[in-house]
C-alpha positions as CSV (number, residue, x, y, z in Angstrom):
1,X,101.9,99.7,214.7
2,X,98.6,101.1,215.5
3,X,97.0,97.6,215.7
4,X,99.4,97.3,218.5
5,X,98.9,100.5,220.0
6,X,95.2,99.7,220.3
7,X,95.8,96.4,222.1
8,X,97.9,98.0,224.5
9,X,95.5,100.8,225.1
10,X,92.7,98.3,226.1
11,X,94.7,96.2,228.6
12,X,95.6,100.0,230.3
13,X,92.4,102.0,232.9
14,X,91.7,105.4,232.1
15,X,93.9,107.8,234.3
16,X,96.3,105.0,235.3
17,X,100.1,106.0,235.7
18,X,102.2,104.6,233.0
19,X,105.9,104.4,232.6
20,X,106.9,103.6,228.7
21,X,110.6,101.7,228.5
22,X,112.8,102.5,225.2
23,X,109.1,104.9,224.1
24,X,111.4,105.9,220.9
25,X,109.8,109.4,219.8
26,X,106.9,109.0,222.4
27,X,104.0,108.0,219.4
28,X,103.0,105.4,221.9
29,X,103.2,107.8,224.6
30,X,100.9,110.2,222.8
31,X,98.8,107.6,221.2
32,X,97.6,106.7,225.2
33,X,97.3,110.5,226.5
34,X,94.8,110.9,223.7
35,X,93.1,107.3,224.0
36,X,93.3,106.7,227.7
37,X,94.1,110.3,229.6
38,X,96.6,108.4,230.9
39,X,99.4,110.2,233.8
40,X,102.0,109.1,231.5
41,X,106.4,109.3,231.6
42,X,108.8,107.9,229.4
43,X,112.5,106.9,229.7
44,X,114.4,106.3,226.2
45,X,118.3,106.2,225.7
46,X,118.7,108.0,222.1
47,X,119.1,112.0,223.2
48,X,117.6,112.8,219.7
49,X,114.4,110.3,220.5
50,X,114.3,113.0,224.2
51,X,114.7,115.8,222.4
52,X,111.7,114.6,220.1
53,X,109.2,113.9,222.9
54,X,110.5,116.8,224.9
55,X,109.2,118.8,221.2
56,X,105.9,117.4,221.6
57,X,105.1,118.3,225.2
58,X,106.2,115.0,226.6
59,X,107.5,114.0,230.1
60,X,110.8,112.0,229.3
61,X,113.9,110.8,231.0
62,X,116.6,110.2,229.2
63,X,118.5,107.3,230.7
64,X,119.7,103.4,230.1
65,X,116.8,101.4,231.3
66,X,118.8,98.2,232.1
67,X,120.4,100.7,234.9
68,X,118.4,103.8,235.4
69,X,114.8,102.0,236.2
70,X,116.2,100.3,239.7
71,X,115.9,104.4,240.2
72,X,112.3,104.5,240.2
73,X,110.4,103.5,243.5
74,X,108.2,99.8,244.1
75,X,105.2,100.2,242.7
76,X,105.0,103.4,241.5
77,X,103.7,103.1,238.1
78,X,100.3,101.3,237.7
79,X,101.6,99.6,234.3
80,X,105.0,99.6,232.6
81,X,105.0,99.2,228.6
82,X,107.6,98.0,227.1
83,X,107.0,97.4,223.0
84,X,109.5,95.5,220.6
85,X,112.1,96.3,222.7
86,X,113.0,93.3,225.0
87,X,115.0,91.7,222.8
88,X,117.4,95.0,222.3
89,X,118.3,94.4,225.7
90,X,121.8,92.5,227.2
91,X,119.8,91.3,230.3
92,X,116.6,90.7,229.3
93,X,115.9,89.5,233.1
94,X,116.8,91.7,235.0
95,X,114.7,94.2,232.9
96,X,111.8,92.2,233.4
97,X,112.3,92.0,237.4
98,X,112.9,95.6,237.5
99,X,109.5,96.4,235.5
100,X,107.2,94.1,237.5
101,X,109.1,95.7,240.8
102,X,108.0,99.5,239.7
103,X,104.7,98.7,237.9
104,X,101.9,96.9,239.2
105,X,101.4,95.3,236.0
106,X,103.5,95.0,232.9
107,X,102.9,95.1,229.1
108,X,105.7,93.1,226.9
109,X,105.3,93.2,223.3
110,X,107.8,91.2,221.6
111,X,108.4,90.4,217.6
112,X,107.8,86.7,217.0
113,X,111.2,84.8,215.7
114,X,109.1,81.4,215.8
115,X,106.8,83.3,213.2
116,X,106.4,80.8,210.0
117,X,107.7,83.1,207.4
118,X,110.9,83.9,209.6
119,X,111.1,80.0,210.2
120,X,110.8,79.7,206.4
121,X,112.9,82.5,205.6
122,X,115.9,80.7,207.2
123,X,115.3,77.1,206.1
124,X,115.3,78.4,202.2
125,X,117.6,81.1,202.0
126,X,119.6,80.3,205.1
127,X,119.9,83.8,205.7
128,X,118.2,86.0,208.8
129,X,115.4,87.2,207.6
130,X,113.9,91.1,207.5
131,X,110.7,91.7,208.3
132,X,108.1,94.3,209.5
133,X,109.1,93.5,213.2
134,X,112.7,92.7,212.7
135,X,113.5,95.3,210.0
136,X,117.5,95.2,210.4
137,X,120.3,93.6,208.8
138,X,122.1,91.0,211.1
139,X,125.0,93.0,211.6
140,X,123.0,96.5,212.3
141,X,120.1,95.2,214.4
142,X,119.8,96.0,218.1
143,X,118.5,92.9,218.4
144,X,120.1,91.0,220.6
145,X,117.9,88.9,222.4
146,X,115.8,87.4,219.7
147,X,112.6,85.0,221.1
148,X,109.7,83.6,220.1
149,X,105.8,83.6,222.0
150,X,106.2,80.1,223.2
151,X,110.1,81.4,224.3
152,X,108.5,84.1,226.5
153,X,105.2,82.1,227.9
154,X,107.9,79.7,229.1
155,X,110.3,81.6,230.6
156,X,107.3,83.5,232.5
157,X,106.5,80.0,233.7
158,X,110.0,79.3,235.1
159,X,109.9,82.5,236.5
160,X,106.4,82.5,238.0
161,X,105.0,85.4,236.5
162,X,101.4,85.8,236.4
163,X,100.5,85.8,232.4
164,X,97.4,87.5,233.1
165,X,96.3,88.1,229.2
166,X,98.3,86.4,226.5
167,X,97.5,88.1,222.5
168,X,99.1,87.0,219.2
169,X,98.7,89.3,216.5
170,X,99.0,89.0,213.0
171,X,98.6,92.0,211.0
172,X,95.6,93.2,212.4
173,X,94.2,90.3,213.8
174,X,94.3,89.5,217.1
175,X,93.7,86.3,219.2
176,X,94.3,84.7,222.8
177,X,97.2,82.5,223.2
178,X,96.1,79.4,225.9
179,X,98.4,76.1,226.3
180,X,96.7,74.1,224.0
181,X,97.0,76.6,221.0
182,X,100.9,77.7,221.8
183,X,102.2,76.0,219.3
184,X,100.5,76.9,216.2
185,X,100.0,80.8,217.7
186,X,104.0,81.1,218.1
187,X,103.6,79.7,214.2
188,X,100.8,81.5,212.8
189,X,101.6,84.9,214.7
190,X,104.5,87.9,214.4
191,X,104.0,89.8,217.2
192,X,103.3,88.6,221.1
193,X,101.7,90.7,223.7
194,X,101.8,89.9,227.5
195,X,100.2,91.3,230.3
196,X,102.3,90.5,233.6
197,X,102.4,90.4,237.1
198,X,104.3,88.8,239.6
């Protein structure tokens, strides 16, 4: 997690305004007030998750983000986070549009399903798998919207997004994702991190 962290802390400016989508108990949130002095808010759905951040000092809405964000002015956060969470969503799409209309920039970190193990995990045991990133049973997982890197550089192609930094990570190590390595980084990788714009 805080491999993660640090990659999104170094794509964010010191003092920028941040909104964190689905922040969970806010250890992101804090992680980036310490790191970056960041002007930072965050909007989660689980009222025990709120009452957490709220705890720890923490500005925090508590709201659905696939309706409460079109609430939130153009442009009014300098980035938008949103880690491991697209896939939880119905509309992944819309969530998407909606974050690159009230950030400037947007951060999408998403668990790799093209990962090798994952890949392996269903040809062998022809089961879904449980992993670091995708720690829930089938029937019990959020997850509804499973994808993998080359998935999500694609659709931001279709859509016209700007990729402006591409990461895979695995474990701790980090690399750059370009077209000519796509394929083996949606292999060799379990987590993808984007840097949008529109």
């Amino acid at each position: 997690m805080k491999s993660e962290f640090k990659i999104i802390s170094s794509l964010i400016k010191q003092n920028s305004h941040v909104l964190d989508v689905g922040c969970g108990d806010g250890v992101l949130m804090e992680y980036l007030l310490k790191e970056k002095k960041v002007n930072i808010r965050g909007i989660e759905i689980s009222k025990s998750k709120v009452q957490n951040c709220i705890a720890k000092g923490l500005t925090i809405i508590e709201g659905n983000a696939e309706e409460d964000l079109k609430q939130f002015p153009d442009k009014s956060f300098d980035y938008v986070v949103l880690s491991q969470t697209l896939q939880a969503f119905l509309n992944p799409e819309n969530v998407i549009n909606q974050l690159l209309r009230i950030g400037k920039q947007a951060i999408v970190t998403i668990p790799n399903f093209g990962y090798w193990k994952i890949r392996l995990h269903l040809l062998l045991k022809g089961t879904m798998p449980i992993t670091r990133t995708l720690p829930d049973e089938w029937y019990n997982t959020p997850n509804i919207h499973l994808c993998t890197i080359k998935d999500f550089v694609f659709f931001s192609k279709k859509k016209n997004f700007n990729l402006s930094k591409s990461i895979a990570m695995k474990s701790n190590k980090i690399s750059y994702i370009n077209d000519l390595n796509l394929n083996i980084k949606n292999l060799s990788s379990n987590l993808g991190i984007f840097l949008i714009e529109k």
